[in-house]
N, C-alpha and C positions, 0 to 999 in steps of 0.2 A: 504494500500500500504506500504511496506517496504521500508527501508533508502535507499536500493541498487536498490530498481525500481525508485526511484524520483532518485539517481543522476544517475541513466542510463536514464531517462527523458531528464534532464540537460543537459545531455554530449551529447545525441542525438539531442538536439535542436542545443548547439553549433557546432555541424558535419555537420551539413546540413542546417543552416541557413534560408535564404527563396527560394534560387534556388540551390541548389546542388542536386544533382541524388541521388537515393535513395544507389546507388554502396558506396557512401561517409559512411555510415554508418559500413564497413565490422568492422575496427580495433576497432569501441567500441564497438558493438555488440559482438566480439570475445572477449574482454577484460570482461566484464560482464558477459558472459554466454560461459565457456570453453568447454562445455560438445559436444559442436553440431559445425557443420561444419561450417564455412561462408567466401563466395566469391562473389567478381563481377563479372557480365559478362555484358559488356558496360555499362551502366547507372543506369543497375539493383541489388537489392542484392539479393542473394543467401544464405538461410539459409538451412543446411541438418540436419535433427536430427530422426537417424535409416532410416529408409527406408521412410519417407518424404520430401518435399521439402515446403519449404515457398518463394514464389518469390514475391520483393517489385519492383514496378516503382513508381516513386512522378509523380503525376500530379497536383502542382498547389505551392504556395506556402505552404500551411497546410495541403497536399492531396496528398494520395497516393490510389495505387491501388495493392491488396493483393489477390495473390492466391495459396492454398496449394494442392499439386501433390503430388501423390504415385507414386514413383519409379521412376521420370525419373523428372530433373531439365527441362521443358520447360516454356519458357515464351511465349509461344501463347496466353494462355489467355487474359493479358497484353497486347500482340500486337495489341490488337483490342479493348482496350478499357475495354477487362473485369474487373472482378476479384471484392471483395466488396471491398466498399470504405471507407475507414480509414481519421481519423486526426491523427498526431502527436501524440495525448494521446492516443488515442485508436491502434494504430500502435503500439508502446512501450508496452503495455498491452497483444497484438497479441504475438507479439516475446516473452514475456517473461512468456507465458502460453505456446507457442510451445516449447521451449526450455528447459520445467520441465522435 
């Protein structure tokens, strides 16, 4: 792991805490990684990078739930519970392999 993924580790733990929405994340994810799109849409984060989409919901304090779409930002997946499930570390690892 690189210096710049452990303090975007860091800075992603102190943005979200143990109940902030995964949306809390857009300005360090942008700050870390310029290359690719990132917005909320209510509670969720929206990462775009070329013609993909990475969509985050948290579900729990250490738990989120991730899923990546061609061409169209939906969170349906998410809305029902889908999508794989991530920790905190593995979240931060997710974004910053999608993001290359």
């Amino acid at each position: 792991m690189t210096p710049d993924r452990n303090k975007f580790r860091a800075e992603a733990g102190n943005c979200l805490g143990q109940d902030r929405p995964a949306g809390e994340l857009a300005e360090c994810v942008a700050a870390h990684f310029p290359d690719v799109e990132v917005y909320r849409e209510g509670d969720d984060l929206i990462i775009r990078g070329g013609a993909r989409f990475l969509i985050v919901r948290r579900a729990g304090p250490n738990g989120f739930h991730v899923a990546e779409n061609v061409t169209v930002p939906t969170t349906n997946l998410v809305d029902f519970g889908g999508g794989a499930a991530r920790t905190l570390d593995q979240l931060v690892d997710e974004i910053a392999n999608f993001a290359k």
